[in-house]
N, C-alpha and C positions, 0 to 999 in steps of 0.2 A: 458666145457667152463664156465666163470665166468658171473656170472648174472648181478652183477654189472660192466662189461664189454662191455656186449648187452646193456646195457642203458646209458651206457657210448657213444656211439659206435652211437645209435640212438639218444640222445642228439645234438650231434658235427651235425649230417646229418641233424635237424631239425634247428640249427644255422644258418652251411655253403650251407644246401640247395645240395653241391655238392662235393664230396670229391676222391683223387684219392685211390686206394689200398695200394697203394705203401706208400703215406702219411701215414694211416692209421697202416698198418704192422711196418713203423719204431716206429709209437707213442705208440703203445703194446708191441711192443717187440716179434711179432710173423711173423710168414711167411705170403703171401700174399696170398696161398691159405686157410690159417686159416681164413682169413679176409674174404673170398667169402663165408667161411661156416657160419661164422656166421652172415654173409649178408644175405645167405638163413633162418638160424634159426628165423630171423626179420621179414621176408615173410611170412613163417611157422606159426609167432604167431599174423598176419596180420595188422604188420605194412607195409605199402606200399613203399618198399623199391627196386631198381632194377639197375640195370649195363646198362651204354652207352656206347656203342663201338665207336670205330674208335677215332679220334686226338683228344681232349679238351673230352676226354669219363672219366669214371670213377665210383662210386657210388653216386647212386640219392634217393632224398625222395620226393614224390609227395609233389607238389605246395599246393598240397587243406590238405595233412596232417599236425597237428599241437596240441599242447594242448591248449584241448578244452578254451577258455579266459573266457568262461561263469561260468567256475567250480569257479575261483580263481578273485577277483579283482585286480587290479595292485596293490593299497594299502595293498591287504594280500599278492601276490607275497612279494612285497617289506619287508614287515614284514617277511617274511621265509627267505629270503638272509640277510636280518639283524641278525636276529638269528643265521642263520651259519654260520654268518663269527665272532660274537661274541663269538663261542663257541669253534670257532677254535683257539680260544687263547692258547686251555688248550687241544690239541692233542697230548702231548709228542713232544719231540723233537729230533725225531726217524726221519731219511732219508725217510724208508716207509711212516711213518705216517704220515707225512706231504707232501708229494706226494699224497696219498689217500686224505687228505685235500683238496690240490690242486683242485685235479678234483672232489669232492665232489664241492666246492665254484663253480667251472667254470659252472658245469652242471648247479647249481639252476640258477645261474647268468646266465643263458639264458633262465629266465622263466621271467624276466624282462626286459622294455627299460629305470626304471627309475635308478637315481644316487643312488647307494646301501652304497657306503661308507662316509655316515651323522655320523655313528656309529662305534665306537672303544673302545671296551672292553678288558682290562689285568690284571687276577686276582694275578700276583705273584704280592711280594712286591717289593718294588723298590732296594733293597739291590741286589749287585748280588746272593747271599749266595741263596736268597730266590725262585730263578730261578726253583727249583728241583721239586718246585710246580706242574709243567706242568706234569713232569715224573711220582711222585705220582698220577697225576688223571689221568692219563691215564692208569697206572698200577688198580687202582680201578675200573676204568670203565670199562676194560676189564675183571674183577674179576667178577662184576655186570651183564654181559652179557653171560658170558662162566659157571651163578653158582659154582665160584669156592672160597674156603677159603682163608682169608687172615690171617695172622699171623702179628703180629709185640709187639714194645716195648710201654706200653703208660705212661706220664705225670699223672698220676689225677693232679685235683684241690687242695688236699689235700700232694701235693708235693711227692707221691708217684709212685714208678713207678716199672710196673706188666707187665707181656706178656699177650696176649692177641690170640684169635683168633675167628674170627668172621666170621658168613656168611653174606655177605653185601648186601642190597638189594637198597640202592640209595645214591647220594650226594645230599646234601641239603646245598646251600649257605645264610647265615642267622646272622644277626649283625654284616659286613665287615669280616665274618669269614668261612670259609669250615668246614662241618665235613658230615663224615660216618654215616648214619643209615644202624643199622644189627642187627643180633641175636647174642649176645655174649653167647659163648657156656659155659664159667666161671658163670655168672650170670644168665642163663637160662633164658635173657628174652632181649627184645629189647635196644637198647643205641645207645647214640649219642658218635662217637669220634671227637674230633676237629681235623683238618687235622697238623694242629703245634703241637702239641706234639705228633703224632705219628712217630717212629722213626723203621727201619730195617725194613722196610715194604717187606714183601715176599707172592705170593700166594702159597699155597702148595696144595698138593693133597687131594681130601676130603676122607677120610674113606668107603668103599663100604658100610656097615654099616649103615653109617647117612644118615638121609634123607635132602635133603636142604631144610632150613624152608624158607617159604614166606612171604607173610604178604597175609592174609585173604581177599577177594572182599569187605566183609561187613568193614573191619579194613581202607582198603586203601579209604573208602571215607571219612575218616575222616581229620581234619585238624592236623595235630601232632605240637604242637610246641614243641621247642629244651627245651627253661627253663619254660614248662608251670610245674612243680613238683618244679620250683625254687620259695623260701618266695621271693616277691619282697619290698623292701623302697623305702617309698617316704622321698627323701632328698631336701630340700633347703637348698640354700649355698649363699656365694656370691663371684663371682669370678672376678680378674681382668680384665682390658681391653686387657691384652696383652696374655693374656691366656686361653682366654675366647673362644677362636678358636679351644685347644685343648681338653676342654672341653665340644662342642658340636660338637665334632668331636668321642669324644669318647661316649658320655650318649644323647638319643633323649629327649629335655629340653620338659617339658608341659610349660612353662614358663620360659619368657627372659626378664626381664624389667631395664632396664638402669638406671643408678644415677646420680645422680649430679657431684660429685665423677669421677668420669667415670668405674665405677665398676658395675657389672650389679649382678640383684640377678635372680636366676635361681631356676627351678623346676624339679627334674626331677626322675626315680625310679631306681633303681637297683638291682640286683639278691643278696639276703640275703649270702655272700661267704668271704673265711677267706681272699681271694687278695682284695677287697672291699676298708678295709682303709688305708691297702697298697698303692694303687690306688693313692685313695684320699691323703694320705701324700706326695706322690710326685710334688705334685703342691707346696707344700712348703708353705710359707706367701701368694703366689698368690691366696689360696681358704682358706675361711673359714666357717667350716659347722654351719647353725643355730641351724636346727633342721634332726635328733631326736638326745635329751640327748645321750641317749647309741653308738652312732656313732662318737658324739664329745669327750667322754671319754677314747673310744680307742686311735682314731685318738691321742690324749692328752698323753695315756698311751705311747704309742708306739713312740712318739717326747723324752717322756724322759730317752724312753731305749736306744733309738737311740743317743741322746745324753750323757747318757755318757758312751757309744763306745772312746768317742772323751776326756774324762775327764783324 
């Protein structure tokens, strides 16, 4: 019998209070003497759990049993049902999987009497293309949990692109972005992948051979940030009104101050990287950079290569 089944099983009994066999056998998908056994196995590991015979009979869970309310405030309940149902975003979009969601949500949802759904979180992007999202984390997360290798295609930043195969050890979501920490077996050392440019993502089987690397007890109390090895600039600019949304949308300003004009100048830093004034030239006439010289000169350089493309 499946464990998550037995607390599946004793969840509903501590809800309904009262449930018949028969209910129960069609909602599992097992016979109705499967249902008694694992009525008894509930007994067995002393939950108080028992059979009423005769008309309106069926399976019971004592009145006085319950979880305990003193462990959990309704406030941290609530916070635990907000998280799982936040996270259920990004289950795959597997029939199982979402079934198993299913009754993971139902069961916490009866650790609370307050209104759990204030909160809705979806990490794909709005494009339909971008939907695959879900099946990628899901195929990670079970990579993550079963220690098993991932292989696939990656992007760098530097416009290239290398196979790869990693032992994954967490996702970390970090500046509107996913990516993969693991041991990259290429580099022999830890890395971040962003979840967008990795591409034919496959688990395979890990070698008898290797050992799966971890991360160390002393390692994991550390904070890791993704671009702390990144040079960061601090740029001022000044960008239009109309613009100026996708702009701090993209860069977190230290500074926003309005003009007369209705053009606002801005503060803000960014990772030293060759897409940088790429970035930045896309804005077009809407942004102009003040400072630093060597940002304005590219951004300058690369307006005149660009145009004469056009010549």
């Amino acid at each position: 019998m499946q464990i998550d089944e037995l607390f599946e099983l004793a969840y509903i009994l501590i809800d309904k209070k009262q449930v018949t066999a028969k209910e129960m056998s069609a909602r599992f998908g097992v016979s109705v003497r499967t249902i008694y056994r694992w009525v008894e196995a509930l007994s067995a590991s002393g939950i108080p759990v028992y059979a009423v015979q005769g008309r309106g009979g069926g399976i019971a869970i004592s009145e006085k049993y319950a979880l305990d309310k003193t462990v959990l405030t309704e406030e941290e309940r609530l916070a635990i049902v907000s998280s799982v149902k936040a996270l259920s975003k990004l289950s795959g979009s597997q029939k199982a999987a979402l079934s198993a969601n299913a009754r993971a949500v139902e069961k916490i949802s009866n650790l609370t009497s307050s209104e759990a759904d204030w909160l809705e979180v979806d990490f794909a992007p709005w494009s339909p293309e971008g939907q695959g999202v879900r099946e990628l984390f899901a195929t990670l997360r079970d990579s993550i949990l079963k220690k098993q290798q991932v292989e696939f295609d990656y992007f760098s930043s530097d416009g290239k692109k290398a196979g790869r195969v990693v032992h994954p050890w967490k996702l970390v979501y970090r500046g509107q972005a996913w990516y993969l920490l693991g041991w990259c077996t290429e580099r022999k050392t830890e890395r971040y992948f962003k979840l967008s440019r990795m591409l034919n993502v496959k688990k395979t089987v890990r070698p008898a051979d290797i050992t799966f690397k971890s991360i160390h007890s002393s390692d994991s109390q550390k904070t890791v940030e993704v671009n702390s090895e990144k040079k960061l600039i601090q740029i001022e600019a000044r960008v239009s009104s109309k613009m100026a949304f996708y702009l701090l949308d993209t860069f977190a300003c230290s500074k926003v101050e309005p003009n007369p004009d209705e053009s606002i100048n801005v503060t803000f830093s960014a990772p030293d990287e060759s897409w940088l004034c790429g970035l930045l030239l896309s804005f077009g006439a809407e942004l102009k950079i003040i400072s630093p010289k060597e940002i304005k000169e590219k951004i300058i350089q690369m307006a005149k290569e660009t145009f004469s493309q056009y010549e």
